[in-house]
C-alpha positions as a Markdown table, in Angstrom:
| # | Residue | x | y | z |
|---|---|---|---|---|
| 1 | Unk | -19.1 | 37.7 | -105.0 |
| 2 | Unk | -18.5 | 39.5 | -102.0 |
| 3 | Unk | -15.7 | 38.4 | -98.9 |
| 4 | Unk | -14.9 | 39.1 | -95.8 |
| 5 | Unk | -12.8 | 38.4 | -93.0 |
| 6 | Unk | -13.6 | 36.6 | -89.9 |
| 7 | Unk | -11.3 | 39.0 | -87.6 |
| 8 | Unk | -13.4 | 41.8 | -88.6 |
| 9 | Unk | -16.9 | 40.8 | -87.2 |
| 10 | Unk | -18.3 | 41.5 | -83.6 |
| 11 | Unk | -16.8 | 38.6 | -81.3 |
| 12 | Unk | -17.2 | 36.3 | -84.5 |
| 13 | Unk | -20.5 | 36.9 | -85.7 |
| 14 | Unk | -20.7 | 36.6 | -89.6 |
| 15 | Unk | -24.1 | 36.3 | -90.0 |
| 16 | Unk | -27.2 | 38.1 | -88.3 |
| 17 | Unk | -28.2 | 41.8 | -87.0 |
| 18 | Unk | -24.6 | 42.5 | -86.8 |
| 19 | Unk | -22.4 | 45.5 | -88.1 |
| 20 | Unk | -20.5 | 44.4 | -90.3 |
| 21 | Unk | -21.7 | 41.0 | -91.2 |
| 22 | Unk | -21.4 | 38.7 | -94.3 |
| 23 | Unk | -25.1 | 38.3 | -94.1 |
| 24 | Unk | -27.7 | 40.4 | -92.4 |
| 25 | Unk | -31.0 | 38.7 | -91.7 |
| 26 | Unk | -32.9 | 38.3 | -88.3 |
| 27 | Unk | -33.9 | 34.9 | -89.4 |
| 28 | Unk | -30.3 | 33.9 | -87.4 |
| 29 | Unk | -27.7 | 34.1 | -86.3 |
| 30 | Unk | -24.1 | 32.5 | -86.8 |
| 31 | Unk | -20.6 | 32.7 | -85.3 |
| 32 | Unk | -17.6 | 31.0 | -85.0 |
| 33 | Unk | -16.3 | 31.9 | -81.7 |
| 34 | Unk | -12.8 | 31.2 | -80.6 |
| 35 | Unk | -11.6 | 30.9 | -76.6 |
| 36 | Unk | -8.5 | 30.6 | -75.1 |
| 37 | Unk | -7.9 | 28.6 | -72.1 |
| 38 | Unk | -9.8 | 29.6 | -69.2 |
| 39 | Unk | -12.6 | 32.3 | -70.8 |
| 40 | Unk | -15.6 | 32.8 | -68.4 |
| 41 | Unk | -19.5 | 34.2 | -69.4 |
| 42 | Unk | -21.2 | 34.4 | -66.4 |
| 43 | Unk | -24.3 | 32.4 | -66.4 |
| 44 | Unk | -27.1 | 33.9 | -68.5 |
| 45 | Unk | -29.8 | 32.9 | -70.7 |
| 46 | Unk | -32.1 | 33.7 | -74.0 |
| 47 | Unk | -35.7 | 34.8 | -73.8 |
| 48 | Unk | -36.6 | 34.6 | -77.2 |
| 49 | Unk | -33.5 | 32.9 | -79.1 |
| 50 | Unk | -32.7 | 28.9 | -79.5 |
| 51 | Unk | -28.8 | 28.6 | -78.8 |
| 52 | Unk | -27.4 | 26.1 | -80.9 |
| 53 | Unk | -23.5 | 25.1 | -79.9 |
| 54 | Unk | -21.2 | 22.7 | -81.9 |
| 55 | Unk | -17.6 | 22.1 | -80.4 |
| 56 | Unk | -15.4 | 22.2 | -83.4 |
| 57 | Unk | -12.1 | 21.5 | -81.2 |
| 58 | Unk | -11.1 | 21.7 | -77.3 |
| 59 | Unk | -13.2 | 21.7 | -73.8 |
| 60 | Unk | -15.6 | 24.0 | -72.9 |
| 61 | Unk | -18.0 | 23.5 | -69.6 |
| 62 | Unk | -21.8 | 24.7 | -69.9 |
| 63 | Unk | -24.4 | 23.3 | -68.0 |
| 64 | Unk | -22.4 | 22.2 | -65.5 |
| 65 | Unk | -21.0 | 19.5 | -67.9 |
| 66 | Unk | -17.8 | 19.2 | -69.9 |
| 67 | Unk | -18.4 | 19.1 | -73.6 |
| 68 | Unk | -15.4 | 18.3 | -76.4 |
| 69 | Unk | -14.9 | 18.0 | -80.0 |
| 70 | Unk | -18.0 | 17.2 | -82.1 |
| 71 | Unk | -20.6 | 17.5 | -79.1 |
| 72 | Unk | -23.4 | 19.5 | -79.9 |
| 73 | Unk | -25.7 | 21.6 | -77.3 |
| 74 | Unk | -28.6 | 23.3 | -77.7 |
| 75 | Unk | -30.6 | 25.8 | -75.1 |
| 76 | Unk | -33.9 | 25.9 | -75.4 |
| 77 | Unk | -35.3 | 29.9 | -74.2 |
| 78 | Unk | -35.2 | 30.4 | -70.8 |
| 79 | Unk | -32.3 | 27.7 | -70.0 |
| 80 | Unk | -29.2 | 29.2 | -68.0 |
| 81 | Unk | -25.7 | 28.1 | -68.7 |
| 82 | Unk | -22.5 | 29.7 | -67.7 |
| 83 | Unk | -19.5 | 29.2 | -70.3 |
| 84 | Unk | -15.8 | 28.2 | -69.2 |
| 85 | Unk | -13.2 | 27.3 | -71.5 |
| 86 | Unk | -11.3 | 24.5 | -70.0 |
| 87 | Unk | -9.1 | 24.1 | -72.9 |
| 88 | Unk | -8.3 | 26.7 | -75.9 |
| 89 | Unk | -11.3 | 25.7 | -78.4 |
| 90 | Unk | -13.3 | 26.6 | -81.0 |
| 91 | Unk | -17.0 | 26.6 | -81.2 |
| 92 | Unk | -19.8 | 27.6 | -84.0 |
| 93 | Unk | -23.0 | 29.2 | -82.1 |
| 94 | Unk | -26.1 | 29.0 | -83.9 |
| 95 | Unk | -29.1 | 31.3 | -82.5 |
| 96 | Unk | -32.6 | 31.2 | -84.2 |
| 97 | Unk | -34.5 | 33.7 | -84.5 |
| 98 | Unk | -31.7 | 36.6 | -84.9 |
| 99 | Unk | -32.5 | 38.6 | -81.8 |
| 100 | Unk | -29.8 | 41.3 | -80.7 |
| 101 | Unk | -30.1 | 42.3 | -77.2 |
| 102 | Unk | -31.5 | 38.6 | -75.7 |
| 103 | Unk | -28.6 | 37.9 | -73.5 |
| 104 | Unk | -29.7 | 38.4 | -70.0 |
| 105 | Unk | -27.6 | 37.8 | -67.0 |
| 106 | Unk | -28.4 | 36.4 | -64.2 |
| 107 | Unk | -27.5 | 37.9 | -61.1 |
């Protein structure tokens, strides 16, 4: 049995093409990201990757929408989304495939 620590992985990633994680694989990736109130990620999208967003508690605002507790979201590629936190929450990201560097911003 191995364990880790959630605090120690890149911006919450645990599982994925991350260093450290608590699983490598490309197959996906997994986080469980945590905002305070007012975070911001200028809009930007996936080429290759399926995004895959459960609220686990608080607001968050993608899309243009507000999204709470037990809503689920997934971008397909190519679909842009900016990311506000209008409360402090928690969310679990999902991305299949694993692909590192397929966050592009649009400007």
């Amino acid at each position: 049995m191995k364990n880790y620590d959630l605090s120690d992985m890149v911006k919450g990633w645990f599982v994925g093409g991350f260093n450290p994680s608590a699983y490598t694989t490309q197959d996906c990736e997994v986080a469980v990201k945590k905002y305070n109130k007012g975070d911001f990620e200028s809009e930007h999208f996936h080429k290759v990757a399926t995004e895959i967003t459960v609220i686990v508690s608080g607001t968050v605002r993608m899309m243009g929408k507000e999204w709470s507790e037990g809503q689920i979201i997934v971008l397909e590629p190519g679909e842009v989304t900016s990311f506000e936190a209008i409360s402090d929450a928690v969310n679990v990201v999902v991305k299949l495939p694993g692909a590192l560097n397929d966050k592009f911003i649009v400007e």
